[in-house]
PDB file of N, CA, C and O in Angstrom:
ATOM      1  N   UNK A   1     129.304 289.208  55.206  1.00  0.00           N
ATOM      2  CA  UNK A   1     128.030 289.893  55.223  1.00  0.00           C
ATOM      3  C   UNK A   1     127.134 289.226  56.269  1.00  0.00           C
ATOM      4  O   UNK A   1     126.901 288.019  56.205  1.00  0.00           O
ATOM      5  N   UNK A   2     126.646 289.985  57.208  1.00  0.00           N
ATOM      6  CA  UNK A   2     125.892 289.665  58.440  1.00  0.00           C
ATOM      7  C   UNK A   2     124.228 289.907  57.712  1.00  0.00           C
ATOM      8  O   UNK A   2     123.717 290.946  57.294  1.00  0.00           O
ATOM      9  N   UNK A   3     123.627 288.369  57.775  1.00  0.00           N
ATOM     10  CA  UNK A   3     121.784 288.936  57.578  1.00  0.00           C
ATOM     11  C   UNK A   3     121.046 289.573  59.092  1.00  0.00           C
ATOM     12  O   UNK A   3     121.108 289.134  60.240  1.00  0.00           O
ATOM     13  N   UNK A   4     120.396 290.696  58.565  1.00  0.00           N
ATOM     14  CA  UNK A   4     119.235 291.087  59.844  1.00  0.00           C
ATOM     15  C   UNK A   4     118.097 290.324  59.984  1.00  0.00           C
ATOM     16  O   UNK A   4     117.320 289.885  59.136  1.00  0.00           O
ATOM     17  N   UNK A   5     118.116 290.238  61.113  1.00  0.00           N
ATOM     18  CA  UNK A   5     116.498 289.352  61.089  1.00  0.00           C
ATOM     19  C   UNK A   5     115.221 290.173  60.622  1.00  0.00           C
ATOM     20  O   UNK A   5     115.441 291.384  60.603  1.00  0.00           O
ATOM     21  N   UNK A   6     114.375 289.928  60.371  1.00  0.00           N
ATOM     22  CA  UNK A   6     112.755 290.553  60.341  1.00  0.00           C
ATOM     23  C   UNK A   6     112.496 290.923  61.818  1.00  0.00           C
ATOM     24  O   UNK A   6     112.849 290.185  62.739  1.00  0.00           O
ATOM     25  N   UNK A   7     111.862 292.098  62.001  1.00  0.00           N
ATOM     26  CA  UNK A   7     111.599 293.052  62.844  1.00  0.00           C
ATOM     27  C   UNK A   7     110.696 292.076  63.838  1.00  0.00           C
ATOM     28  O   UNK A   7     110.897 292.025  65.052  1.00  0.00           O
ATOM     29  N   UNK A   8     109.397 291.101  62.970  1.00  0.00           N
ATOM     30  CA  UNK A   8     109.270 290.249  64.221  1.00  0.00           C
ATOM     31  C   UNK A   8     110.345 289.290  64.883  1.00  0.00           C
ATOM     32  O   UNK A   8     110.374 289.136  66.104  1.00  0.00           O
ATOM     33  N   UNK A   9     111.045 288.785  64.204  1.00  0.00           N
ATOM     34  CA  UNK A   9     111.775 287.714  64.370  1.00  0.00           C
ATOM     35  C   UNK A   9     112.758 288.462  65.364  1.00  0.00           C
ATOM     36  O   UNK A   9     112.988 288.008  66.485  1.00  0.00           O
ATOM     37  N   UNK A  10     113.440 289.875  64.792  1.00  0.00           N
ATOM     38  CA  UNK A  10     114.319 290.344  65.897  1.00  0.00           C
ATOM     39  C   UNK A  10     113.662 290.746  67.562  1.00  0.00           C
ATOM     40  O   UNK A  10     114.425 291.013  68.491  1.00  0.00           O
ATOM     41  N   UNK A  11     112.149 290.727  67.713  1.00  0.00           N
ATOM     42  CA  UNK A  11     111.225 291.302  68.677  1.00  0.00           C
ATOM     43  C   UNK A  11     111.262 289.604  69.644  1.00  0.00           C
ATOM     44  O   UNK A  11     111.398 289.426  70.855  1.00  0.00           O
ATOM     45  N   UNK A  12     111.098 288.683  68.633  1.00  0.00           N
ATOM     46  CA  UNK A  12     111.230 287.205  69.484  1.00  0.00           C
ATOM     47  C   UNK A  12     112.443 287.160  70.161  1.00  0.00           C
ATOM     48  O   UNK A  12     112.424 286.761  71.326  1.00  0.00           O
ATOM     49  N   UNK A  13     113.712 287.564  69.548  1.00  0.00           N
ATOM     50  CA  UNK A  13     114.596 286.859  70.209  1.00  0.00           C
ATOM     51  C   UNK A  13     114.950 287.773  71.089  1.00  0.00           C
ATOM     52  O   UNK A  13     115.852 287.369  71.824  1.00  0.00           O
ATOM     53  N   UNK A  14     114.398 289.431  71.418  1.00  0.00           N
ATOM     54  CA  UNK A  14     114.880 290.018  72.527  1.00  0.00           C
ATOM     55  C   UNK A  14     113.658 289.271  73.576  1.00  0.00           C
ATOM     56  O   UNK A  14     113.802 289.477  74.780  1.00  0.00           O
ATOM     57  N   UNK A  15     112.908 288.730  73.292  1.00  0.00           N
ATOM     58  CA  UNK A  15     111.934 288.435  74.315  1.00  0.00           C
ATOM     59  C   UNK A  15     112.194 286.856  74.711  1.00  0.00           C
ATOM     60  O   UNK A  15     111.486 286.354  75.584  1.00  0.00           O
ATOM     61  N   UNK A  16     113.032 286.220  74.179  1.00  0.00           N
ATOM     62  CA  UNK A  16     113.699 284.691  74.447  1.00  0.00           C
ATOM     63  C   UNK A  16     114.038 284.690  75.307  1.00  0.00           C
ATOM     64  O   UNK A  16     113.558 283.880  76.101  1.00  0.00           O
ATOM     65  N   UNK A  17     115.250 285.727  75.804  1.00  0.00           N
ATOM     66  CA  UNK A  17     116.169 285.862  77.291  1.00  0.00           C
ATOM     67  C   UNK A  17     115.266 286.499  78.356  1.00  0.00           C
ATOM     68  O   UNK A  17     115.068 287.702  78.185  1.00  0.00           O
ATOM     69  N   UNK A  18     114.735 285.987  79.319  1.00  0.00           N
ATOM     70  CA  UNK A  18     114.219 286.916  80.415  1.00  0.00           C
ATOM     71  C   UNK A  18     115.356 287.586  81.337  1.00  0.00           C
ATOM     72  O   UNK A  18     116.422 287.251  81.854  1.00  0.00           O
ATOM     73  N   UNK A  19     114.552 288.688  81.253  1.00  0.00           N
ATOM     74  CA  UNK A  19     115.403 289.928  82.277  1.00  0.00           C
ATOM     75  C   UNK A  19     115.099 289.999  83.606  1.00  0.00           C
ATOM     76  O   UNK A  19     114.036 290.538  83.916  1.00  0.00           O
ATOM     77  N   UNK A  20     115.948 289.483  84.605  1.00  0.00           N
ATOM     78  CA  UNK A  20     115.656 289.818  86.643  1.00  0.00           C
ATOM     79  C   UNK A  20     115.149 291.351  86.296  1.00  0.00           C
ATOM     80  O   UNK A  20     115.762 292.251  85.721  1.00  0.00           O
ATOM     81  N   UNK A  21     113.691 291.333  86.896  1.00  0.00           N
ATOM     82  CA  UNK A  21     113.666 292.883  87.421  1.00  0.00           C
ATOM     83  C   UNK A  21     114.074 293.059  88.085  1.00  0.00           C
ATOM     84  O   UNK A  21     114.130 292.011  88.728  1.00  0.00           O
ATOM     85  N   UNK A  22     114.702 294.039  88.744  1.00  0.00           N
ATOM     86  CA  UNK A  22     115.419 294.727  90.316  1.00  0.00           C
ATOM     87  C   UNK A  22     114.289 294.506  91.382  1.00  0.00           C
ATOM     88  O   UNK A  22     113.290 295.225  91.351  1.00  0.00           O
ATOM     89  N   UNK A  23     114.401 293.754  92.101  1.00  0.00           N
ATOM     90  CA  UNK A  23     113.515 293.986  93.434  1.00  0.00           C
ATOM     91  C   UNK A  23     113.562 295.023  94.303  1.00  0.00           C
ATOM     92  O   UNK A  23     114.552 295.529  94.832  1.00  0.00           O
ATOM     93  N   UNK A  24     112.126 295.373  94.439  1.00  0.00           N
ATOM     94  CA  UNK A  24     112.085 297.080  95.185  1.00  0.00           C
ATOM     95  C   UNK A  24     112.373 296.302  97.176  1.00  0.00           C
ATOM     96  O   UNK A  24     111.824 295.329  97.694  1.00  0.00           O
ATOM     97  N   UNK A  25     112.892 296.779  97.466  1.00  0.00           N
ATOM     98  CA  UNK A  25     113.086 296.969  99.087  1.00  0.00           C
ATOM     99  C   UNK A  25     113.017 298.440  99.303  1.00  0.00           C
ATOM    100  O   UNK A  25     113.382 299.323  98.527  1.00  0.00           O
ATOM    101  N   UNK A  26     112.185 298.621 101.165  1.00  0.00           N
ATOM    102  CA  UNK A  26     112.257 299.649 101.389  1.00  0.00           C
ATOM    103  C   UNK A  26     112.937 299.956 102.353  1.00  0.00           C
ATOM    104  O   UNK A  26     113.247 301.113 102.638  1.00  0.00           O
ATOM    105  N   UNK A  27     113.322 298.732 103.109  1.00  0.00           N
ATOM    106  CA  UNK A  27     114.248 298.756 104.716  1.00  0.00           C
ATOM    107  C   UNK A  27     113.203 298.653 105.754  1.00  0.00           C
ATOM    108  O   UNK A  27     113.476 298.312 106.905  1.00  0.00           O
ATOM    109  N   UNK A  28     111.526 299.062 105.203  1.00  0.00           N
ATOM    110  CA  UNK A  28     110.520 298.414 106.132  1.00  0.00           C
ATOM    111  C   UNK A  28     110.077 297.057 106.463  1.00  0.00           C
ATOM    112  O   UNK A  28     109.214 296.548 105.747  1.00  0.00           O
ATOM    113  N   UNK A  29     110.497 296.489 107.334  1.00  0.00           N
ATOM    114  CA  UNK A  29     110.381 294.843 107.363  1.00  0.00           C
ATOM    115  C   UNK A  29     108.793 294.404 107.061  1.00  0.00           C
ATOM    116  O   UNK A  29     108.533 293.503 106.264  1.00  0.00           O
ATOM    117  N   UNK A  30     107.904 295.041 107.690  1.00  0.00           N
ATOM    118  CA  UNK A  30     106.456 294.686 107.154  1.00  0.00           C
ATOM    119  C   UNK A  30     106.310 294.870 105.715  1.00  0.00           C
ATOM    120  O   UNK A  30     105.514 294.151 105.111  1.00  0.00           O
ATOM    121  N   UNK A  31     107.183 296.000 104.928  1.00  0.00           N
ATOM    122  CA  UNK A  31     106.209 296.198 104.008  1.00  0.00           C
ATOM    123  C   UNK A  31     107.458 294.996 102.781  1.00  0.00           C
ATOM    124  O   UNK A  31     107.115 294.608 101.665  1.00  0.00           O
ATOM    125  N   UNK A  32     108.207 294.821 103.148  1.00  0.00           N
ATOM    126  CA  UNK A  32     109.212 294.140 102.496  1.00  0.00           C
ATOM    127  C   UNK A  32     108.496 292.742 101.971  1.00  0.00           C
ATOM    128  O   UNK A  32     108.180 292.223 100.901  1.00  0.00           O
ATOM    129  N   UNK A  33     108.445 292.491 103.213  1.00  0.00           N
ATOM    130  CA  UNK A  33     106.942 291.022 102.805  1.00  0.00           C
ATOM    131  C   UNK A  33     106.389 291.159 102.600  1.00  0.00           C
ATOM    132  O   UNK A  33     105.964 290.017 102.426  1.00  0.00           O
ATOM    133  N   UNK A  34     105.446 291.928 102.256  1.00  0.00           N
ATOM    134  CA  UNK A  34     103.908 291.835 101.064  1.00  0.00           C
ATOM    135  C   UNK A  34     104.735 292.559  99.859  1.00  0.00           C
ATOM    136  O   UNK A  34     104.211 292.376  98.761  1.00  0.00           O
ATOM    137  N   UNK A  35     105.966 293.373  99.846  1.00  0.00           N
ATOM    138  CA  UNK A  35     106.448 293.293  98.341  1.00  0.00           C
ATOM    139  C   UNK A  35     106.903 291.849  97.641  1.00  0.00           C
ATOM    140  O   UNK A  35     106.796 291.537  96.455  1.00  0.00           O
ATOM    141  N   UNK A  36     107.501 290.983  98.864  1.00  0.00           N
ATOM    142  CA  UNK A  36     108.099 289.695  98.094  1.00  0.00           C
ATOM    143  C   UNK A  36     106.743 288.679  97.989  1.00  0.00           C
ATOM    144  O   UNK A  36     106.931 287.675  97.303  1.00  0.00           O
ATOM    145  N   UNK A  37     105.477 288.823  98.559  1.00  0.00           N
ATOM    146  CA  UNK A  37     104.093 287.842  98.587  1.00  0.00           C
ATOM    147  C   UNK A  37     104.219 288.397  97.171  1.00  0.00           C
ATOM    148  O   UNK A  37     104.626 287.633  96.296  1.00  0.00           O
ATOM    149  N   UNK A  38     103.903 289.674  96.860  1.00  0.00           N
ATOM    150  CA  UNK A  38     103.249 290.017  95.380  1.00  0.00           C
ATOM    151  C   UNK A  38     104.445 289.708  94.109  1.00  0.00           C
ATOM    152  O   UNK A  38     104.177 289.245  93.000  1.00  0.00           O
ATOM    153  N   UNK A  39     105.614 290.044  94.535  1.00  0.00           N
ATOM    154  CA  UNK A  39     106.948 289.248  93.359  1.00  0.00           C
ATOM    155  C   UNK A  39     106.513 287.572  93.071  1.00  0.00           C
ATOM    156  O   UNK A  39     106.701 286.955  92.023  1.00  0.00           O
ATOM    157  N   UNK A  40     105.982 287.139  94.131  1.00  0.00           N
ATOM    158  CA  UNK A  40     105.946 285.768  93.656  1.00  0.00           C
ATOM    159  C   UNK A  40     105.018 285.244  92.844  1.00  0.00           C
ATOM    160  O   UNK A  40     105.289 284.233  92.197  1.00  0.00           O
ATOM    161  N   UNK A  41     103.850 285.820  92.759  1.00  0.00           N
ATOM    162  CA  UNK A  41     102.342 285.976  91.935  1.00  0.00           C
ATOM    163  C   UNK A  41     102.947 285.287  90.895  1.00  0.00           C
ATOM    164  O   UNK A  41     102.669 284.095  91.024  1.00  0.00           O
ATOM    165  N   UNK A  42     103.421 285.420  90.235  1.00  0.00           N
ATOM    166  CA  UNK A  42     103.870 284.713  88.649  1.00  0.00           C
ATOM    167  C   UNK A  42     103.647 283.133  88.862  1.00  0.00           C
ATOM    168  O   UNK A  42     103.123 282.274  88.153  1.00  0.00           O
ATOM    169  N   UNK A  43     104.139 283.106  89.879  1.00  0.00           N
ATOM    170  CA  UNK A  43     104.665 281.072  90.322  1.00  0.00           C
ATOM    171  C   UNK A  43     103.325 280.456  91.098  1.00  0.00           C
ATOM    172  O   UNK A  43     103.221 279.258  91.361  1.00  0.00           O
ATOM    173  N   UNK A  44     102.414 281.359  91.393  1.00  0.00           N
ATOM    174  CA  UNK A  44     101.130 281.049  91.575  1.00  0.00           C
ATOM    175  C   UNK A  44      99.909 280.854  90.614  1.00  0.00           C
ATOM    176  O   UNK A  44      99.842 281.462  89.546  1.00  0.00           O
ATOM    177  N   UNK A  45      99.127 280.141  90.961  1.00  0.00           N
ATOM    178  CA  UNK A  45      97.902 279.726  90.199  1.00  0.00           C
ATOM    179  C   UNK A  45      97.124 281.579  90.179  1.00  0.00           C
ATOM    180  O   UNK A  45      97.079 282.417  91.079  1.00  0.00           O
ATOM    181  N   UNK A  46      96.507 281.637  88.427  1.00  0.00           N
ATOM    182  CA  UNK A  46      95.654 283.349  89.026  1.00  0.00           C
ATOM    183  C   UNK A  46      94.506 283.108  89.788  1.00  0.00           C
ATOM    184  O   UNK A  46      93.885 284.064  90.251  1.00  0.00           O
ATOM    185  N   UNK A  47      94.228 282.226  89.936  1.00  0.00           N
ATOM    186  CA  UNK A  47      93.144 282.132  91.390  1.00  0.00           C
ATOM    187  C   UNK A  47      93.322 282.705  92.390  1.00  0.00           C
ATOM    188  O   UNK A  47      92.375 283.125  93.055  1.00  0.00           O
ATOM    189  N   UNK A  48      94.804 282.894  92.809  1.00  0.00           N
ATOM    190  CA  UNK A  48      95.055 283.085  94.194  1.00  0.00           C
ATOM    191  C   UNK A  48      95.608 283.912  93.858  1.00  0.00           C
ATOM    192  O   UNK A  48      96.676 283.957  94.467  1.00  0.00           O
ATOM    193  N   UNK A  49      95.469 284.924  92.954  1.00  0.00           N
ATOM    194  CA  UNK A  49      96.202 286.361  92.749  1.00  0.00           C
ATOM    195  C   UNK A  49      95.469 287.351  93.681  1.00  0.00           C
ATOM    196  O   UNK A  49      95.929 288.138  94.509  1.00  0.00           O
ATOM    197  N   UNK A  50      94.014 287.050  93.256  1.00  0.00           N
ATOM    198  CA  UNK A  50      93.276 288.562  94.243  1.00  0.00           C
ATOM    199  C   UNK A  50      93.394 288.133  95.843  1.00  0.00           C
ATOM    200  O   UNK A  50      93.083 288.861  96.786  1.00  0.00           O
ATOM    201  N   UNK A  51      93.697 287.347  95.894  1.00  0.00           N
ATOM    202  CA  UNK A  51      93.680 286.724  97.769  1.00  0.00           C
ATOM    203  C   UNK A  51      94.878 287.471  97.953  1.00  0.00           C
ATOM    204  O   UNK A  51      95.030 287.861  99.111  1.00  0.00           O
ATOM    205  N   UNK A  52      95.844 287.807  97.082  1.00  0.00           N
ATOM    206  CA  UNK A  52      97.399 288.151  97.332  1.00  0.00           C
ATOM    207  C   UNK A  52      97.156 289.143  97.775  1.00  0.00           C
ATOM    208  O   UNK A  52      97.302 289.589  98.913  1.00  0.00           O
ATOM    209  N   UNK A  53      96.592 289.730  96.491  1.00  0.00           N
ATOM    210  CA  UNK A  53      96.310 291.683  96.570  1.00  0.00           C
ATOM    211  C   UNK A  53      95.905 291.990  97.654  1.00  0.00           C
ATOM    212  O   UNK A  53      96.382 292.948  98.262  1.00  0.00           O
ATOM    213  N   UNK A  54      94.861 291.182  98.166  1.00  0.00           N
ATOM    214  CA  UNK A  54      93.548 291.787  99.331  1.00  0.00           C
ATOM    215  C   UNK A  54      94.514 291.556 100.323  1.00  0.00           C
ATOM    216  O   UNK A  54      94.630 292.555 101.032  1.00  0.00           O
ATOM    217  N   UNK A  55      95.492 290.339 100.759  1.00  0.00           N
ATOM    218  CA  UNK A  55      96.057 290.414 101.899  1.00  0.00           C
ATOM    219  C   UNK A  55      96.978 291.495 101.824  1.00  0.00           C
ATOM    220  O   UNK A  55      97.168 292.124 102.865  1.00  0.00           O
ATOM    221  N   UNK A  56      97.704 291.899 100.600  1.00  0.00           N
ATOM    222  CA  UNK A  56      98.737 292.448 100.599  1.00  0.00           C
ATOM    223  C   UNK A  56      98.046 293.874 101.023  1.00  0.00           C
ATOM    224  O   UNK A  56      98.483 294.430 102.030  1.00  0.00           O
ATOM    225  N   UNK A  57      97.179 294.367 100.423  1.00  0.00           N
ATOM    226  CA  UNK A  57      96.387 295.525 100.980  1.00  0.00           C
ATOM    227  C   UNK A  57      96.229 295.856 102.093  1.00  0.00           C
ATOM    228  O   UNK A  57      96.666 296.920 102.532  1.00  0.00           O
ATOM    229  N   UNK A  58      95.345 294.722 103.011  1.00  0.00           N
ATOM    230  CA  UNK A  58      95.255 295.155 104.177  1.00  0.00           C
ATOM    231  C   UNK A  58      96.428 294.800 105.320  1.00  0.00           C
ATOM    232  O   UNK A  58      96.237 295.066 106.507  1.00  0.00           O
ATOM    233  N   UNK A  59      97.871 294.064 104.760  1.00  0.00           N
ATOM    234  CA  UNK A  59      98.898 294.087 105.728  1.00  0.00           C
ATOM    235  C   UNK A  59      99.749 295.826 105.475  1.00  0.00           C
ATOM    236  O   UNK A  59     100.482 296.370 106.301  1.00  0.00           O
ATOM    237  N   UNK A  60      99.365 296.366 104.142  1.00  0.00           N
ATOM    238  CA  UNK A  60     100.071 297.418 104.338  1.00  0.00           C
ATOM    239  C   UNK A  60      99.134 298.690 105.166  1.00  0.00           C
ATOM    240  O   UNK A  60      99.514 299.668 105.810  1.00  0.00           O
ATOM    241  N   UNK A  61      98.172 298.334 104.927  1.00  0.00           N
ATOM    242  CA  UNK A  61      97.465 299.181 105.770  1.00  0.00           C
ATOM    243  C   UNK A  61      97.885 299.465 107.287  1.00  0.00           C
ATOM    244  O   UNK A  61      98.190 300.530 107.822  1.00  0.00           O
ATOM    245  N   UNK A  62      97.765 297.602 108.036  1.00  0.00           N
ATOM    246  CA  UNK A  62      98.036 298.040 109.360  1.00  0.00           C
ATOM    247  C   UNK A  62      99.320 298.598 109.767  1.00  0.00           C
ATOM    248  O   UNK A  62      99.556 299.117 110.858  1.00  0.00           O
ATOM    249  N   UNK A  63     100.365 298.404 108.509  1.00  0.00           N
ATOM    250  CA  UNK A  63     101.897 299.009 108.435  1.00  0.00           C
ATOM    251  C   UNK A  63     101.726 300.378 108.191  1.00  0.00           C
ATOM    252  O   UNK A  63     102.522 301.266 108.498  1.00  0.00           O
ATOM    253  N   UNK A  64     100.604 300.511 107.599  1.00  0.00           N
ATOM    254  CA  UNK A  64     101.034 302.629 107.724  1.00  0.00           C
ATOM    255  C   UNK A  64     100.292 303.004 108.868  1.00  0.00           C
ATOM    256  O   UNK A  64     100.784 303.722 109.738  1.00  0.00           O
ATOM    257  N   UNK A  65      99.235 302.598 108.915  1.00  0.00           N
ATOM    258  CA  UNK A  65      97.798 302.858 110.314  1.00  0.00           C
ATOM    259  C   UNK A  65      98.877 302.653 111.723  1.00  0.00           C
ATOM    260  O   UNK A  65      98.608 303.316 112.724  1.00  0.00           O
ATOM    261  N   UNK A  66      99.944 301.830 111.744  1.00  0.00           N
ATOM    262  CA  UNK A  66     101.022 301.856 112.991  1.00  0.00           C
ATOM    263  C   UNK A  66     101.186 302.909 112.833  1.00  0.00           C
ATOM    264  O   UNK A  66     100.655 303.873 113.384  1.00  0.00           O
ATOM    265  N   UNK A  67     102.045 302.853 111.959  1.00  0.00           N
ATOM    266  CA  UNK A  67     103.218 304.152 111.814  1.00  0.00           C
ATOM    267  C   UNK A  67     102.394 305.822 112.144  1.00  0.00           C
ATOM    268  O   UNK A  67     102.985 306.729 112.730  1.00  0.00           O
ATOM    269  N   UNK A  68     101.318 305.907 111.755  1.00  0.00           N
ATOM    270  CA  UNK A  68     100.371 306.968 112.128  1.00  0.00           C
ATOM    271  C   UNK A  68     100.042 307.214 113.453  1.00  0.00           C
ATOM    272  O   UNK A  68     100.077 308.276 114.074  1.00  0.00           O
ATOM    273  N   UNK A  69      99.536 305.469 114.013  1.00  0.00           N
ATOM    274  CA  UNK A  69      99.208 305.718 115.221  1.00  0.00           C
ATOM    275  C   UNK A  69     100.759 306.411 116.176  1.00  0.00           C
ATOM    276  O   UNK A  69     100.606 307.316 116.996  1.00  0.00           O
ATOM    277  N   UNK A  70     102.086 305.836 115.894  1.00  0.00           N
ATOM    278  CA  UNK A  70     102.916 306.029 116.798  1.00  0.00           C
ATOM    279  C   UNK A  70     103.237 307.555 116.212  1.00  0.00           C
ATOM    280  O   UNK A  70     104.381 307.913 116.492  1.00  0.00           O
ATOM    281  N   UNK A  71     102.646 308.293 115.637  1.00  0.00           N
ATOM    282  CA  UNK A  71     103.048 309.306 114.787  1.00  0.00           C
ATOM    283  C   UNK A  71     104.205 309.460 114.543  1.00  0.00           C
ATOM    284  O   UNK A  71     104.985 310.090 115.258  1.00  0.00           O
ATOM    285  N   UNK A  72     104.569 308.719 113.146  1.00  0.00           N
ATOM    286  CA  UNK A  72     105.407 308.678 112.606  1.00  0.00           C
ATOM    287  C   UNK A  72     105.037 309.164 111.088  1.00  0.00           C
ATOM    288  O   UNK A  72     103.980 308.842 110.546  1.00  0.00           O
ATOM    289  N   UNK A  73     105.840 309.818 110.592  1.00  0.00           N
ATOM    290  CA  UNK A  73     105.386 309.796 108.759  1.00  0.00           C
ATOM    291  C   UNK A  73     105.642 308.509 108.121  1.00  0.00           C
ATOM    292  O   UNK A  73     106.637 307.896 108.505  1.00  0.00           O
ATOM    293  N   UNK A  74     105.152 308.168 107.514  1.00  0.00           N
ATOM    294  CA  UNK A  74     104.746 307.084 106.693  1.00  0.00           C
ATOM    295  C   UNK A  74     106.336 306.949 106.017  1.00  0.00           C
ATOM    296  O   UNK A  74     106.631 307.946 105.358  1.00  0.00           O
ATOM    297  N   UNK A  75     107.157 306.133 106.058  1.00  0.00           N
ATOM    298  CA  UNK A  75     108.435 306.067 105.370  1.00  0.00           C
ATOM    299  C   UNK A  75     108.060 305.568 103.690  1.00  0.00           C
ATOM    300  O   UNK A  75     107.308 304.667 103.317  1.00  0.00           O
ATOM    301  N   UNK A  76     108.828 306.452 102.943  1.00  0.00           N
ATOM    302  CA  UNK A  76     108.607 306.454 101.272  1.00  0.00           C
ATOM    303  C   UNK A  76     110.159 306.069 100.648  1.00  0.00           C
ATOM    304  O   UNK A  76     110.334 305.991  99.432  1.00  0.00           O
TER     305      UNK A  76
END
């Protein structure tokens, strides 16, 4: 006879093992790096979270604002 755990107790131990999320790539080399700046946020102090965002913001900007200027569609 196998005991079940308690519904919290079974909720702890799926949350014991951490799961790799899949890392998003897009094949855009600019935008690839401000996806891996913002993956790393965890291993950073949250002080330096909104400095992430704001850079990460305005590096994707000048990555689509290129791609516009050379008129290109924005790759998705």
């Amino acid at each position: 006879m196998t005991e079940e755990l308690p519904a919290d107790e079974a909720a702890q131990s799926a949350d014991a093992a951490p799961v790799e999320a899949e890392r998003v790539r897009t094949g855009v080399p600019r935008v690839d790096e401000v996806i891996a700046a913002v993956e790393e946020l965890e291993e950073r102090p949250i002080e330096e979270h909104v400095g992430v965002f704001e850079t990460a913001h305005e590096q994707l900007r000048r990555a689509l604002d290129a791609e516009a200027a050379a008129g290109q569609q924005p790759t998705r």
